[in-house]
N, C-alpha and C positions, 0 to 999 in steps of 0.2 A: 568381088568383095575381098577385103583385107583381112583375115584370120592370122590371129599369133597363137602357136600353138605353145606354150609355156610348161615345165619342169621348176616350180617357183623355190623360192629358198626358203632354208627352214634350218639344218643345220650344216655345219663342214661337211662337206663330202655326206651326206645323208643319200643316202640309194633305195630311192623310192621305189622304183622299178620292180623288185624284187616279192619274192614271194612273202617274205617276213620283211618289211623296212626296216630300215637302221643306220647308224654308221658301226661298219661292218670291221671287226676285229681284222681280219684277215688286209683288211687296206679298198677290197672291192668296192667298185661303183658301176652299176650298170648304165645301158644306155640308157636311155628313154624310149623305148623301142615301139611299146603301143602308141604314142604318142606321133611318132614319125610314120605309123603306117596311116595314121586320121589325115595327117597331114597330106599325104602323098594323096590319099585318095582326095582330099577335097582340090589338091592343086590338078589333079586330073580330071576334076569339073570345072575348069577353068576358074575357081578362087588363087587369089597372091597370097603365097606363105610363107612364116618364119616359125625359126625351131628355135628356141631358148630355151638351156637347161643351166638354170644357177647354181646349184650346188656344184655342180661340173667346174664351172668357168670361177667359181668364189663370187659369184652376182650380190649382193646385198638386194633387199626389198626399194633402197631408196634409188638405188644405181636402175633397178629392174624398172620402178617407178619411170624414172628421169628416161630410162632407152624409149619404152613407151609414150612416152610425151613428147618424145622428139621423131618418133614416127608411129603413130597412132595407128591401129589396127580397130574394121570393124564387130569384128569378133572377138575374143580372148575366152583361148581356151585355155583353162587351168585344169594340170591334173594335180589328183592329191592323194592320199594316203590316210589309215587309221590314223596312226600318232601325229600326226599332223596336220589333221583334217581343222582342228580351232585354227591355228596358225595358217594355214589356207585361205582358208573361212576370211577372216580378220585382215589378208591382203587381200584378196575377191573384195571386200566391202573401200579398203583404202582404193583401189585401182577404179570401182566403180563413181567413188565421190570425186577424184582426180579426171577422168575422162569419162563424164556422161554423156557420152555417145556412143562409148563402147556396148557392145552385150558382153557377159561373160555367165558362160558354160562351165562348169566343172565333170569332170569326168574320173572315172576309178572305181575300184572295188568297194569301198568304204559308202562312197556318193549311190554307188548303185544300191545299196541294202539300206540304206540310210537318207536317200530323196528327198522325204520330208521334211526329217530333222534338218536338214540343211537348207531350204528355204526357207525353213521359219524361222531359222539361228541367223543367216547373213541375209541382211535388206537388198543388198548389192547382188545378190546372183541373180541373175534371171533365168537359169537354164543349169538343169542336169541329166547328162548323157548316159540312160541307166543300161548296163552292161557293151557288148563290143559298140562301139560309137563311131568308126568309121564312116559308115552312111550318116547315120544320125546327127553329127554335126556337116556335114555337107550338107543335107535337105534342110539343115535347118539356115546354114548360110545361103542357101539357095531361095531359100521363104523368106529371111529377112531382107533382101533384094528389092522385095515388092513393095508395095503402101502396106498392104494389110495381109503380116504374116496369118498364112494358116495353119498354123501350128499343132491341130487335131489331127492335123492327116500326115504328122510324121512318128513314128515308130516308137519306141523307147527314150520319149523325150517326156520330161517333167516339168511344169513352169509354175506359174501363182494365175489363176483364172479368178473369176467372178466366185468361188468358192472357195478361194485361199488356193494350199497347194493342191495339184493336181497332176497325174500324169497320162500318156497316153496307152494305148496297145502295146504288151511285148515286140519287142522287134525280131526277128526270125534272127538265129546265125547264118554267117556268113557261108551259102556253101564252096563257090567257087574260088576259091582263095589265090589262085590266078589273076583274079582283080585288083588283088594290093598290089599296088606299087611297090617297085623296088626300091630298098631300105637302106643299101650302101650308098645308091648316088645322092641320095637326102643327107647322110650324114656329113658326105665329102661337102656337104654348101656349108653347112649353119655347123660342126662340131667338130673338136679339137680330138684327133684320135687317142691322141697320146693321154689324154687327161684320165681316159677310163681303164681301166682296169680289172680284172678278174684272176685270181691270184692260182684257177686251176688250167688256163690258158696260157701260152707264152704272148707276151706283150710286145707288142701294142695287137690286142685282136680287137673282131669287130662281132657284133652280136647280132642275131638274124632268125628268123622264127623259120621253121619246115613245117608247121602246122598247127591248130587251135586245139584244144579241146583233151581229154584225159578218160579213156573209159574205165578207171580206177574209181573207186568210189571211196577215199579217204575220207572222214567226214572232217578235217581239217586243213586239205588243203586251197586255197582262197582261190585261184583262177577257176579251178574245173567247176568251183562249189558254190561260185558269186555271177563268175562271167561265160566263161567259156563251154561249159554244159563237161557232158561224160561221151560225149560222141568226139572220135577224131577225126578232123578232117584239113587235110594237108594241102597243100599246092605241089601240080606237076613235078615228077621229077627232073623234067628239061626246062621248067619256067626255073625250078631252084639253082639246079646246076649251071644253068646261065649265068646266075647273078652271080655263083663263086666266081665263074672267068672274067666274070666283069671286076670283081673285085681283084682278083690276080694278074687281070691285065694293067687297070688303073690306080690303082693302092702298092706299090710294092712293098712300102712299109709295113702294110698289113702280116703277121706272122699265122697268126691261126684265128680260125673260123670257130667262133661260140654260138649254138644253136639254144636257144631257152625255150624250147619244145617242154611242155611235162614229162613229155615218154616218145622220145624221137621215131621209137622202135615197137610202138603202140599199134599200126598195122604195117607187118611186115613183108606185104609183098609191096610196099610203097620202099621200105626201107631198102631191100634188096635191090630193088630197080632204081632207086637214088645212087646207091653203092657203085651199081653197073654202069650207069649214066654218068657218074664220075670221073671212073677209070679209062673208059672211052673215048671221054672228050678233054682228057687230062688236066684235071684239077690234079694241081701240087699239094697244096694247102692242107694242113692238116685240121683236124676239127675234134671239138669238145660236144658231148649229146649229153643230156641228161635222161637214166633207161631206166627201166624198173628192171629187180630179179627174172621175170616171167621171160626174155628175151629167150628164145631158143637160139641153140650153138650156129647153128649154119647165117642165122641172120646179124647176129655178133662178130661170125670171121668176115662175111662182105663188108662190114661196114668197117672192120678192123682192115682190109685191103684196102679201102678206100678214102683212109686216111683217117680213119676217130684214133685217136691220142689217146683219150683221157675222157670217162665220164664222173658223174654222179650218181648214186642210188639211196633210194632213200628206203635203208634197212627199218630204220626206225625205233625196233624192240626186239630186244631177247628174249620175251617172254610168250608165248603162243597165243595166251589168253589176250592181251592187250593185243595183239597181232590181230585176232577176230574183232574185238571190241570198237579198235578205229577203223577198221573195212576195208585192211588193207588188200586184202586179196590172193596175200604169199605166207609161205611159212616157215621156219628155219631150214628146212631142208633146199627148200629151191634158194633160200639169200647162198648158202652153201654153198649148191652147184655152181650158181654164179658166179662166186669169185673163182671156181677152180677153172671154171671157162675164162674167163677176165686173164686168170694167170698163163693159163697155156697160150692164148693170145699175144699177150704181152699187152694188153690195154690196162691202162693206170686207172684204179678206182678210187673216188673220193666218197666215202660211206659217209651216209647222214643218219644221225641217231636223234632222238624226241623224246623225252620221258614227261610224265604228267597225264597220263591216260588212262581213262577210267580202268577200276581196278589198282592202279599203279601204289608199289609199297617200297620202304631199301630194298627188299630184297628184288625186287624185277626190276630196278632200276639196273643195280649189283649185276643181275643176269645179262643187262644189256651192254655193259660195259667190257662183262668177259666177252662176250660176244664179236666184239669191235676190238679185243685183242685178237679170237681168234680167226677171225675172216680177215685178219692183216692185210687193209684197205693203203693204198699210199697216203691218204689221209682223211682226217677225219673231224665231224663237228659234231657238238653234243649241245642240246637246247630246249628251253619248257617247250609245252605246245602253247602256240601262239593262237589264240581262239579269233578270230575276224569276225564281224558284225557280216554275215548272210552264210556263214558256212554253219554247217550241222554242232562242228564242238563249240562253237557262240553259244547257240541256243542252247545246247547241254548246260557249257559250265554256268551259264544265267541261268536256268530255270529251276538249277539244285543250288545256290547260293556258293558256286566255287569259285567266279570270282573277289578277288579283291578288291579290285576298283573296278567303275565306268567313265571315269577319266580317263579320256586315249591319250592322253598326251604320257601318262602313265605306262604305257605298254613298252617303252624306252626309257633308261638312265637318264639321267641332267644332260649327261656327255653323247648320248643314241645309242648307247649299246641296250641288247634285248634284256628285257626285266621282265618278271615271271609274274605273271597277273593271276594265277589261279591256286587256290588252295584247298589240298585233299584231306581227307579222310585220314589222320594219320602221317600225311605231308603240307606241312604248312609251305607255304611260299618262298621261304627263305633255308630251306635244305634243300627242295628242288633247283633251287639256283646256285646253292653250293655243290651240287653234285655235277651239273654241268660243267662249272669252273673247275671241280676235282677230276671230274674223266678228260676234259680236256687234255691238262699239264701231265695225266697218270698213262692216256696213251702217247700221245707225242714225245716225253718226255723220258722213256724208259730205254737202258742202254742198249737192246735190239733192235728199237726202233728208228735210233740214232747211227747207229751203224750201216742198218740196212741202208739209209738213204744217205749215208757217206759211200756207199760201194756204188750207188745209183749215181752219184756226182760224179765217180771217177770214170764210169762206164757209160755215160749222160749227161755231159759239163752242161748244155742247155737245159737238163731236168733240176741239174744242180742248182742253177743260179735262179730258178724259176724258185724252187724250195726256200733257198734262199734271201729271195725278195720278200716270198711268203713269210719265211720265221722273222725278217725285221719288222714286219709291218706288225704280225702281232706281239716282239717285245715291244713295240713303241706304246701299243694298247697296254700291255699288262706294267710298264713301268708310270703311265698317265693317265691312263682310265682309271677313276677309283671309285666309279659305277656308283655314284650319289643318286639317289633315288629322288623324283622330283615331289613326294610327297609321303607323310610317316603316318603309311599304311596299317592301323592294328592286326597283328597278325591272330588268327584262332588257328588254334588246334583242334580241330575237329574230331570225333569217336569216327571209330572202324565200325560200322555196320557189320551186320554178320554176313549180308552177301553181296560187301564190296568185292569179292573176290569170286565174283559169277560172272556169266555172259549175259549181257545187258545188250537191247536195240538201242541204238543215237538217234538222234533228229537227222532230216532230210537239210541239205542246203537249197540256198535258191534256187540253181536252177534245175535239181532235183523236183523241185514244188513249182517250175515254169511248165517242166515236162509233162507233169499229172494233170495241168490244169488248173491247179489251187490255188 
């Protein structure tokens, strides 16, 4: 069978892929990563595939149309996103009126918590692949093969039955993650290296997962919380390591290796024996992870030997209480420790900060931001919390009336940059988004900070030009983004409760409530 696995278009450079969608200040655009590993695996069930990523290549909807009509695929798979899930929707139903003979599958976080809604909204879908979808669209191109799919007896599949929408069984995660195909020689067919970007990486890298799953229990962040569960489970450290050589033998343009792991460093006798498996078999290549605080020192310096660069961490808050409230599991003492291991390392940190959580007032934002001075991260991003439809702070900020809209297209600017959809107690929507933009320009922007990373240019011309690339990309944003709101949202002020300022339970996310049973 013919499956087109598709990344559709929606805006310039829009980077679906990501934990937050957007078009990203910074310039970044991810791969399409889950997308190519569906891919690979149905091509290892002997289906014909193609990998299309439009916002990548500047694809329009009608150019996307027309490729399709001139080789028609019997599958289409579309992945999609919150803010973009109408705009999806609304080409899924154009692409099904233009080739009705296609089926088209949507797949993603948004699709997964929202199955329903999305078959009753587009006439055109026939099929949603609710959480990892690797098997799931395979068996399902494997069933449509036949005269009469059987489509009960596949896994995490949703279609329109004799009873409107309907879906089937949980599908089990994936345990042996071994099974996915390799993800660099997919991209070396169907995508342009150069096009993608990640502004904490040196460029041109390529992006690559070491493992699914997060046993952090943030109740805001959408992979662990919609798809991928709280359990980590990796692929071989010699099936990984392979694919760097593969990639270092065959790529040389490649410069460095980006992992989009939640927490690379999530079970560390994986991580250590990847580190050793590296050095061994001589990978060059240097590599980006994203780690939490919790990382103890000895499995920080292997991975620092074995070539991590540069990670992310997502500090998130200065404040303790908000620390407990979103579940993150650290507390300012360990974010602490960690950067002073980071520094004695010499591993470059890019600190991620979140305000908008329950509890949250000026003044703990304020703490967060001294904060993110004084843990002197190489850099840094400051942003609401992005609530996603199946994560735990969805249901929170709906069910206390803290959002502002349910319009997703809303969750982004006119232009895609991120817009603050939630409003507290005391924080309306539109000081939470100016505080973002104020810590932003207030850290980056101060004459220690600028100095620092002028001594790091002269002593690191590659870190320099890399910084570099970064600071143009976001004057182009801050001289041309003027962050138009696509719809004029009433703001309220809400009253302070007397004990906004207590410890509160959150809601479970999806696959918290996959695990119980419910």
């Amino acid at each position: 069978m013919k499956i087109a696995f598709i990344n559709p278009p929606f805006l310039p450079r829009f980077s679906r892929g990501q934990r937050s969608p957007g078009v990203i200040k910074s310039g970044t655009l991810y791969y399409p990563y889950w997308l190519t590993y569906a891919a690979g695996m149905a091509e290892k069930h002997g289906h014909e595939i193609r990998l299309i990523d439009c916002p990548a290549a500047g694809q329009s909807a009608e150019e996307l149309l027309a490729a399709l009509l001139a080789e028609p695929a019997d599958l289409i798979v579309l992945e999609t996103s919150t803010p973009s899930w109408e705009t999806d929707g609304r080409l899924a139903d154009r692409i099904g009126q233009t080739l009705p003979e296609s089926r088209i599958c949507m797949v993603g976080t948004h699709v997964t918590a929202q199955w329903r809604q999305t078959l009753q909204a587009f006439a055109e879908v026939d099929y949603v692949a609710i959480g990892e979808y690797d098997l799931t669209v395979t068996e399902l191109a494997d069933a449509l093969q036949g005269d009469k799919p059987a489509l009960a007896g596949i896994a995490g599949l949703a279609y329109r039955g004799s009873a409107g929408a309907q879906r089937t069984a949980e599908r089990p995660l994936l345990r042996d993650l071994d099974q996915l195909p390799w993800a660099a020689p997919i991209y070396q067919r169907f995508l342009d290296f150069d096009r993608y970007y990640f502004n904490l990486s040196h460029h041109p890298m390529i992006m690559l997962i070491g493992g699914r799953g997060c046993t952090s229990m943030c109740f805001y962040c959408v992979y662990p919380q919609v798809m991928h569960g709280h359990r980590y489970r990796h692929r071989s450290a010699d099936d990984l390591v392979s694919e760097l050589l593969w990639v270092q033998e065959n790529l040389p343009q490649i410069k460095e290796i980006t992992f989009e792991d939640d927490n690379f460093a999530a079970d560390p006798v994986f991580a250590r024996a990847f580190a050793a498996r590296a050095i061994e078999r001589g990978v060059k290549l240097p590599f980006f992870a994203n780690l939490r605080t919790t990382v103890d020192f000895d499995t920080l310096k292997a991975l620092r030997h074995a070539g991590l660069r540069s990670c992310a961490v997502g500090f998130e808050s200065g404040d303790p209480l908000l620390l407990q409230n979103m579940r993150k599991g650290q507390n300012l003492e360990l974010q602490k420790r960690f950067c002073r291991y980071a520094a004695e390392l010499g591993v470059l940190v890019h600190g991620c900060f979140m305000v908008g959580f329950p509890g949250e007032t000026n003044e703990s934002m304020e703490r967060t931001l001294q904060l993110a001075m004084y843990l002197k991260p190489d850099s840094a991003q400051f942003y609401p919390v992005m609530p996603y439809p199946g994560t735990g702070a969805f249901r929170y900020y709906q069910e206390n009336g803290y959002l502002t809209t349910e319009n997703f297209r809303d969750w982004l600017t006119v232009e895609g940059g991120h817009q603050c959809v939630i409003q507290l107690p005391g924080l309306p929507a539109s000081a939470i988004e100016a505080f973002c933009e104020r810590a932003f320009r207030r850290f980056h922007f101060r004459p220690r900070y600028l100095f620092a990373k002028l001594g790091q240019a002269l002593r690191q011309p590659a870190e320099g030009y890399r910084s570099l690339r970064a600071g143009m990309h976001f004057l182009r944003y801050t001289l041309w983004n003027h962050r138009r709101h696509p719809a004029s949202t009433a703001e309220k002020v809400l009253p302070i409760p007397p004990d906004w300022r207590q410890r509160i339970r959150v809601p479970k996310g999806r696959m918290e409530e996959v695990k119980k049973g419910t």
